[in-house]
MILOVEX-290311 format. One record per residue: residue number from 1; residue in one letter; x, y, z of N, C-alpha, C in turn. Coordinates in Angstrom, 1 decimal, decimal comma. Example, Ala and Ser with C-alpha at 12.3 -4.5 7.8 and 13.67 -1.06 7.14 Angstrom:
MILOVEX-290311
<1; a; <13,2; -5,7; 7,8>; <12,3; -4,5; 7,8>; <13,2; -3,3; 7,8>>,
<2; s; <12,8; -2,2; 7,1>; <13,7; -1,1; 7,1>; <12,9; 0,0; 7,9>>,
//
This chain:
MILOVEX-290311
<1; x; <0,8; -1,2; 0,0>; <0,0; 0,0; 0,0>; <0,9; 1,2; 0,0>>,
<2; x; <1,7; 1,4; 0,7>; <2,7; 2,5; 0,7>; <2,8; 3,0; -0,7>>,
<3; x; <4,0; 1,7; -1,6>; <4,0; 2,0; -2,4>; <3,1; 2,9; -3,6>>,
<4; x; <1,8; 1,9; -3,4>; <1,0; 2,0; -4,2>; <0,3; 3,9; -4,2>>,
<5; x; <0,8; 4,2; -2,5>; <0,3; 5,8; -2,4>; <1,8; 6,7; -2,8>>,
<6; x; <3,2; 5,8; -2,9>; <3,9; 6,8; -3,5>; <4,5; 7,5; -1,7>>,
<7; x; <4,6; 6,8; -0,5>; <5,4; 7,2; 0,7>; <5,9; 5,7; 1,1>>,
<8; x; <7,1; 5,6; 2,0>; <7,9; 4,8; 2,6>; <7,0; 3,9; 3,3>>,
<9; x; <7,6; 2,4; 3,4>; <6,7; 2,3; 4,6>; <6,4; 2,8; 5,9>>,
<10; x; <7,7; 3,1; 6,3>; <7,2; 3,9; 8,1>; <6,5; 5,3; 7,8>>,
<11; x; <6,6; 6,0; 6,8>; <5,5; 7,3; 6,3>; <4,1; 6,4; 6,6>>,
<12; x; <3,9; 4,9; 5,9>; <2,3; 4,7; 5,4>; <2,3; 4,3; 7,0>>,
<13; x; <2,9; 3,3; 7,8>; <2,7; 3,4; 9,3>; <2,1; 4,0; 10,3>>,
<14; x; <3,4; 5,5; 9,9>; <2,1; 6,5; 10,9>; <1,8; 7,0; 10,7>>,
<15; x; <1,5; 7,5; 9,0>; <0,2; 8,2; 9,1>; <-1,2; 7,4; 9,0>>,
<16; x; <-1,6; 6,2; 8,4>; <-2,3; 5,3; 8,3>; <-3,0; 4,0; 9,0>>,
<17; x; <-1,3; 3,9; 10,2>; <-2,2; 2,7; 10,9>; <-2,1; 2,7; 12,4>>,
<18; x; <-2,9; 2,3; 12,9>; <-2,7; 2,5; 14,8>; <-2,5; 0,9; 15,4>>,
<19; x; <-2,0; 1,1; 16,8>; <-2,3; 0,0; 17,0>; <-3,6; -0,3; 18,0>>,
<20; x; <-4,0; -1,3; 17,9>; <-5,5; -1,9; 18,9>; <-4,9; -3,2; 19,1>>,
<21; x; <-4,5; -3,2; 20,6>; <-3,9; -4,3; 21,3>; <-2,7; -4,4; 21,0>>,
<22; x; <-2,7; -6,2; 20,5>; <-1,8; -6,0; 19,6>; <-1,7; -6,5; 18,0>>,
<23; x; <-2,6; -5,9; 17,5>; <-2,7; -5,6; 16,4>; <-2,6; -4,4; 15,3>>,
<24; x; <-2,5; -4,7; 14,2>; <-2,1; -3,5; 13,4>; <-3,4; -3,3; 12,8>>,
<25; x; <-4,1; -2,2; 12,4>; <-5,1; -1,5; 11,5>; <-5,4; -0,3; 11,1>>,
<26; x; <-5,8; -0,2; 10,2>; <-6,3; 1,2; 9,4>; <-6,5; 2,1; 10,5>>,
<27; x; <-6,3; 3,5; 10,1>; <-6,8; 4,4; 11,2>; <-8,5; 4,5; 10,5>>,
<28; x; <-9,0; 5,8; 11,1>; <-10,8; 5,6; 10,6>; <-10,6; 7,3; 11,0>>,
<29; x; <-11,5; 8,1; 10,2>; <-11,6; 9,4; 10,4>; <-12,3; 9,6; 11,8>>,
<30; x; <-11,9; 10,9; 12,1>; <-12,0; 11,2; 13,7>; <-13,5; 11,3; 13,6>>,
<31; x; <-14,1; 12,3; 12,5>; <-15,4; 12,6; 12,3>; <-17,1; 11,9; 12,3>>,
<32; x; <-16,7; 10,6; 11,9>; <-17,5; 8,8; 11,7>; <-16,8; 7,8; 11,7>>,
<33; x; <-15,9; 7,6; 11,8>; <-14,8; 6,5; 12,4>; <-15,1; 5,9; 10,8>>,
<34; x; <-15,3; 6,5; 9,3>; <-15,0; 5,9; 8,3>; <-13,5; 5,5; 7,9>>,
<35; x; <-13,3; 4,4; 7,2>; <-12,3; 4,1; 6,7>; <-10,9; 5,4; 6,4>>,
<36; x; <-10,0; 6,0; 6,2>; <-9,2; 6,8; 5,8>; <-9,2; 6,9; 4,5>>,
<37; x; <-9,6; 5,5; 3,4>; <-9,5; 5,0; 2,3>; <-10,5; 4,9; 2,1>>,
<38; x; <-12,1; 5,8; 2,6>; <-13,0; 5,2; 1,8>; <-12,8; 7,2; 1,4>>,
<39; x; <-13,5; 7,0; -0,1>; <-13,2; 8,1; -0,8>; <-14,7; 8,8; -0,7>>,
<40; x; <-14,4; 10,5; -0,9>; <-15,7; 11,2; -1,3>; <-17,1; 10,2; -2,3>>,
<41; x; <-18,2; 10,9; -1,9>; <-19,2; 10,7; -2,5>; <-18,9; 10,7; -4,5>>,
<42; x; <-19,3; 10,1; -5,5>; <-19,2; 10,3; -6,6>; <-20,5; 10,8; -7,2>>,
<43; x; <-21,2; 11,0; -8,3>; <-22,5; 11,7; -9,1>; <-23,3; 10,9; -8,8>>,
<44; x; <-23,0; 9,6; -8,2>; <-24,5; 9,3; -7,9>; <-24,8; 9,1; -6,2>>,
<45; x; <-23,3; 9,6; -5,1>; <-23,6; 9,0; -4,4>; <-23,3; 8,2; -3,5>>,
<46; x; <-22,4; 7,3; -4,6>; <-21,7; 5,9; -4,0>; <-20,2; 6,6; -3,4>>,
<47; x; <-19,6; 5,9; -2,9>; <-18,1; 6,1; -2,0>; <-17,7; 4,6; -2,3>>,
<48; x; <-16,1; 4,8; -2,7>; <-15,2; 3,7; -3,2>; <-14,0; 4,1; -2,1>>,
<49; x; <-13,4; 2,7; -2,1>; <-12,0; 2,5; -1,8>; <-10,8; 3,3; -2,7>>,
<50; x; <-9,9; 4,0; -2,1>; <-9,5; 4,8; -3,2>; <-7,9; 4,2; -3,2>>,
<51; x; <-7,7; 3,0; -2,3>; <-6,6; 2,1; -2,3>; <-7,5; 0,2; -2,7>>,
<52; x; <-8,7; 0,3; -3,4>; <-9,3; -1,1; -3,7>; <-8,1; -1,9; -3,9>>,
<53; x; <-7,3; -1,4; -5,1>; <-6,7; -2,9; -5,8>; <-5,5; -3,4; -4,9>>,
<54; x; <-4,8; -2,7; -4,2>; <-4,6; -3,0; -2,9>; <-4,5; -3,2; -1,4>>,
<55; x; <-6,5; -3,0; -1,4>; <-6,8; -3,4; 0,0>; <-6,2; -4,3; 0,9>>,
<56; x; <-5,9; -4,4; 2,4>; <-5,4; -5,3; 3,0>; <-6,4; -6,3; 3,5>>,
<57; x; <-6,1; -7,5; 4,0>; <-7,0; -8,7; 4,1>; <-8,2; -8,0; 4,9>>,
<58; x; <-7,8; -7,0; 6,1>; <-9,0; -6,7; 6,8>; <-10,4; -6,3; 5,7>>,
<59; x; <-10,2; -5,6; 5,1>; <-10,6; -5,0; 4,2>; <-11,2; -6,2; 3,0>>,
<60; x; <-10,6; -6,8; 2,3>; <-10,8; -8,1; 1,2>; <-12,1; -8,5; 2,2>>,
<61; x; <-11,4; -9,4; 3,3>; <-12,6; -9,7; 3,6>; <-13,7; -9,9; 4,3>>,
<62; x; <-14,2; -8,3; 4,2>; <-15,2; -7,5; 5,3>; <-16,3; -7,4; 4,3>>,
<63; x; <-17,6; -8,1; 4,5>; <-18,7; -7,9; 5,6>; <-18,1; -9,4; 6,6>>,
<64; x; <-17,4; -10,5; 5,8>; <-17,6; -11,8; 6,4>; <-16,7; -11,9; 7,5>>,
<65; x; <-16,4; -11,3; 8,1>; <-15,8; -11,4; 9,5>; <-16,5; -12,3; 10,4>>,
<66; x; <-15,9; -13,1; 11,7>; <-16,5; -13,8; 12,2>; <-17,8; -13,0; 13,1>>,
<67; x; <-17,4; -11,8; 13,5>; <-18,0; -11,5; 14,4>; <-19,5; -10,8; 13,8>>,
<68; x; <-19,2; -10,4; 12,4>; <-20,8; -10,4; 11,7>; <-21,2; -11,7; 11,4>>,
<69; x; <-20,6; -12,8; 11,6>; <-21,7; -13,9; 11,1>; <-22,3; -14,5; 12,6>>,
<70; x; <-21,8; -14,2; 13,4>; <-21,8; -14,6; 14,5>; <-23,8; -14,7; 14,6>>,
<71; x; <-24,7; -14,1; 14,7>; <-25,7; -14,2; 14,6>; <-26,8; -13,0; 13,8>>,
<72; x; <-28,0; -13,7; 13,0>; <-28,1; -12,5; 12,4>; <-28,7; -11,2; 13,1>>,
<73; x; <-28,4; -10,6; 14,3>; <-28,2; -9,5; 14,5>; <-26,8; -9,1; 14,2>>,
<74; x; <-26,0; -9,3; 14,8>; <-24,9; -9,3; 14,2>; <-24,4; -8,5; 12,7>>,
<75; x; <-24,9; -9,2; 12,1>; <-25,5; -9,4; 10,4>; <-25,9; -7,8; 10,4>>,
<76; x; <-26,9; -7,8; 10,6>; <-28,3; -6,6; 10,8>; <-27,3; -5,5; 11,1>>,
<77; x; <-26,6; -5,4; 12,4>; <-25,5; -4,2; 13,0>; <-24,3; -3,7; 11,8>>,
<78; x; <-24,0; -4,7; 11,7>; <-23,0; -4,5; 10,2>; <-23,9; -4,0; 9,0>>,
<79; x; <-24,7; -4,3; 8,3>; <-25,7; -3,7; 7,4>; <-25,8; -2,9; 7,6>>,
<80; x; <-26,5; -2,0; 8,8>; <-26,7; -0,9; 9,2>; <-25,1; 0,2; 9,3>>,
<81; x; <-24,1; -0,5; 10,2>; <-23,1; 0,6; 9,8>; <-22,5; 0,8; 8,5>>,
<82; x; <-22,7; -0,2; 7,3>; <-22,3; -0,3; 6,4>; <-23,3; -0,4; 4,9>>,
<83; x; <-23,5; 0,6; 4,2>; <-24,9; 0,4; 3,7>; <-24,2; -0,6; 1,8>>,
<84; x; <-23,1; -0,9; 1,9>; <-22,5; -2,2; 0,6>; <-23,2; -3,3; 1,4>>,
<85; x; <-23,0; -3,5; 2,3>; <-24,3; -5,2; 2,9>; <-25,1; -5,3; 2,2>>,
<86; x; <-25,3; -6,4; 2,3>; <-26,4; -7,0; 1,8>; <-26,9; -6,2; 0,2>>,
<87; x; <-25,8; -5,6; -0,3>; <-25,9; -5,1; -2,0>; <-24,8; -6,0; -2,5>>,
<88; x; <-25,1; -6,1; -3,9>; <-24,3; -6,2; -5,2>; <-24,4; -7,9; -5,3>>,
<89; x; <-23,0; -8,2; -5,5>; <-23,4; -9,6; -5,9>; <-23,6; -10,7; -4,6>>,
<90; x; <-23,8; -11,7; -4,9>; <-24,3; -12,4; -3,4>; <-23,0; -13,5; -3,8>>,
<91; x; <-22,7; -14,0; -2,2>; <-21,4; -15,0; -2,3>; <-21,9; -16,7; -2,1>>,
<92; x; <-21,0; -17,2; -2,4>; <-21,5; -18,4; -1,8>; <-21,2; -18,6; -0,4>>,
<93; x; <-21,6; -20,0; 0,2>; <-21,0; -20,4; 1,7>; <-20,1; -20,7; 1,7>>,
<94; x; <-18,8; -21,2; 0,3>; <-17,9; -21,3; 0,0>; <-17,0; -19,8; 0,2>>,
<95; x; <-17,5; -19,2; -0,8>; <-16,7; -17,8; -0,8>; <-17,0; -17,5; 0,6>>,
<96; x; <-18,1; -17,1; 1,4>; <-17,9; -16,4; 2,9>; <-17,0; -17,3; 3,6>>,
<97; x; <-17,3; -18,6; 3,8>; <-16,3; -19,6; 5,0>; <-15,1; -19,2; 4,3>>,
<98; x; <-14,3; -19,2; 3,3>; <-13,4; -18,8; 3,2>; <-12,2; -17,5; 3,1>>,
<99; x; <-13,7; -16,0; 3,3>; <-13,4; -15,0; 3,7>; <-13,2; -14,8; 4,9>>,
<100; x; <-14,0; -15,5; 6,0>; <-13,9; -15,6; 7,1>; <-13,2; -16,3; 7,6>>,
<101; x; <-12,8; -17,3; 7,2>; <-11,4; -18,1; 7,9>; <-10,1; -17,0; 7,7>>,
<102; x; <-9,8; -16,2; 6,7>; <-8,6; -15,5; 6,8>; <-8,5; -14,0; 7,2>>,
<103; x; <-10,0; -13,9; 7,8>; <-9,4; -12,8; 8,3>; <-8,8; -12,9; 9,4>>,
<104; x; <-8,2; -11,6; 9,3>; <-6,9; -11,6; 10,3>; <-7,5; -11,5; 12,3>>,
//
């Protein structure tokens, strides 16, 4: 990703990632705690990833995290903070068990 924005890695470090526990992740704007990477509104509306083609796994493979499958409220909570749920193409139980097994 660094690359991909054109700074070093320890530049994409701290300006991009925090830590939570001990783990590494995206920071989220102060404002809505949205992504740093999700981009302005376009003409109709919609908001894109403006690092897509090198998202990191968190990201690849989110809505299917375990803790949204966990039950469908769960499900419901994630839809609601995220209005790409439950839109566009539908996956298999294939494709989710296996989005959900690697997230991090």
């Amino acid at each position: 990703m660094a690359a991909f924005l054109g700074v070093t890695p320890e530049q994409f470090r701290r300006q991009y990632t925090r830590r939570v526990s001990r783990r590494i992740t995206l920071v989220e704007r102060r404002d809505n705690h949205d992504c740093i990477f999700l981009g302005p509104p376009d003409s109709s509306g919609r908001r894109g990833c403006t690092v897509y083609q090198v998202r990191p796994s968190q990201c690849r493979t989110w809505p299917f995290w375990p803790s949204n499958l966990a039950d469908p409220d769960s499900w419901s909570a994630a839809a609601h903070r995220c209005r790409g749920v439950n839109r566009g193409r539908l996956f298999t139980l294939k494709e989710i068990e296996e989005r959900a097994r690697l997230t991090p």
